[in-house]
C-alpha atoms as a printed R data frame, in Angstrom:
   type eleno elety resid chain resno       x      y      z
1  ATOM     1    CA   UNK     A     1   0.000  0.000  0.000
2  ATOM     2    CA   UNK     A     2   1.487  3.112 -1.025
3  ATOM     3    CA   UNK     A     3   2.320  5.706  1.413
4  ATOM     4    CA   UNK     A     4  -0.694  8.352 -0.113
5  ATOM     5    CA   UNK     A     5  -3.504  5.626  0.647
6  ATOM     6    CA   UNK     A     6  -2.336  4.981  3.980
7  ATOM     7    CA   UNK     A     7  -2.546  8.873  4.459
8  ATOM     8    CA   UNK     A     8  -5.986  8.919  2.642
9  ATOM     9    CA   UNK     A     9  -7.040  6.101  5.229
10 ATOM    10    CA   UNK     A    10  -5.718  8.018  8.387
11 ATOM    11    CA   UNK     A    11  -7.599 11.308  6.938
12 ATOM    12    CA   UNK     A    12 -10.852  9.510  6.661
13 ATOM    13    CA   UNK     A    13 -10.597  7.654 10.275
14 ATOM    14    CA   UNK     A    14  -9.569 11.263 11.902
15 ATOM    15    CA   UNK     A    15 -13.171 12.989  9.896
16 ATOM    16    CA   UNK     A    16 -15.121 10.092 11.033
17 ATOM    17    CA   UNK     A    17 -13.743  9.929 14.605
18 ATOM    18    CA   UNK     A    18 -14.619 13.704 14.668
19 ATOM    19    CA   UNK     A    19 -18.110 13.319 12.943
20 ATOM    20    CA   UNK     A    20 -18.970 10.718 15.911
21 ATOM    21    CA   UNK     A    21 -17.500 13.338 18.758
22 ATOM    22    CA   UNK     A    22 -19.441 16.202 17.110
23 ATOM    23    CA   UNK     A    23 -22.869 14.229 17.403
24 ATOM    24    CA   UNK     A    24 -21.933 12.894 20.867
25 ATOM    25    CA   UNK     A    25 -21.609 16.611 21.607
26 ATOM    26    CA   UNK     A    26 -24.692 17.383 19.653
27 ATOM    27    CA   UNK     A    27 -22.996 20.314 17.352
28 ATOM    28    CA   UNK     A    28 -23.777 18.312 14.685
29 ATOM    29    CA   UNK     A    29 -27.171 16.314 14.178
30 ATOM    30    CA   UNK     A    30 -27.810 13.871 11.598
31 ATOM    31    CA   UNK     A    31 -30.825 12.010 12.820
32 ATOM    32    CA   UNK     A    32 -29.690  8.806 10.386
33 ATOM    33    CA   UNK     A    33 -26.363  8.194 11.745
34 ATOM    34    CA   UNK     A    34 -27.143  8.990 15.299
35 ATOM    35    CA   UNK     A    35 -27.706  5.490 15.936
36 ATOM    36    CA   UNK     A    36 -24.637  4.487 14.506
37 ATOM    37    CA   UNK     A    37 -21.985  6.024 16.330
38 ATOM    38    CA   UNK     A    38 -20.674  3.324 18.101
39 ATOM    39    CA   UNK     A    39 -19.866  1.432 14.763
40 ATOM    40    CA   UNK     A    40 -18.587  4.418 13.364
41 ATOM    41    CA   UNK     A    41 -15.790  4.519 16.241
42 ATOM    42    CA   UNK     A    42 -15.316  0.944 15.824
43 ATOM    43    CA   UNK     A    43 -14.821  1.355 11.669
44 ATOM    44    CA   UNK     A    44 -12.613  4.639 12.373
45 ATOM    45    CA   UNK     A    45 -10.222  2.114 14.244
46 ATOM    46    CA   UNK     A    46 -10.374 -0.428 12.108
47 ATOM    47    CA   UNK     A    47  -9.174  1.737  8.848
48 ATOM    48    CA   UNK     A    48  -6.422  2.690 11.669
49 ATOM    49    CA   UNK     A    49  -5.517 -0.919 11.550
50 ATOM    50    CA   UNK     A    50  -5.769 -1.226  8.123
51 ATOM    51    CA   UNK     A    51  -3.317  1.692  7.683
52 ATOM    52    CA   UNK     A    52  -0.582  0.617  9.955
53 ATOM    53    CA   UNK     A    53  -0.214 -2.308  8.157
């Protein structure tokens, strides 16, 4: 995996991890994904994983 996708992957885990605090914090509301957060945390740290490798 080149060194770009591996940066793409940590950029995407980072805006998701932040889209999940934001709603836990209720500055931002989406009423479909509210439900979700949990998994979204958990699919954050697993493109973490999938970028260290």
């Amino acid at each position: 995996m080149s060194q770009k996708t591996k940066l793409t992957l940590r950029f995407v885990a980072v805006m998701v991890v932040l889209l999940t605090l934001g709603m836990q914090l209720q500055f931002v509301i989406i009423p479909a994904l509210s439900t979700y957060k949990f998994w979204l945390a958990v699919g954050a740290f697993a493109l973490l994983l999938i970028a260290d490798r």
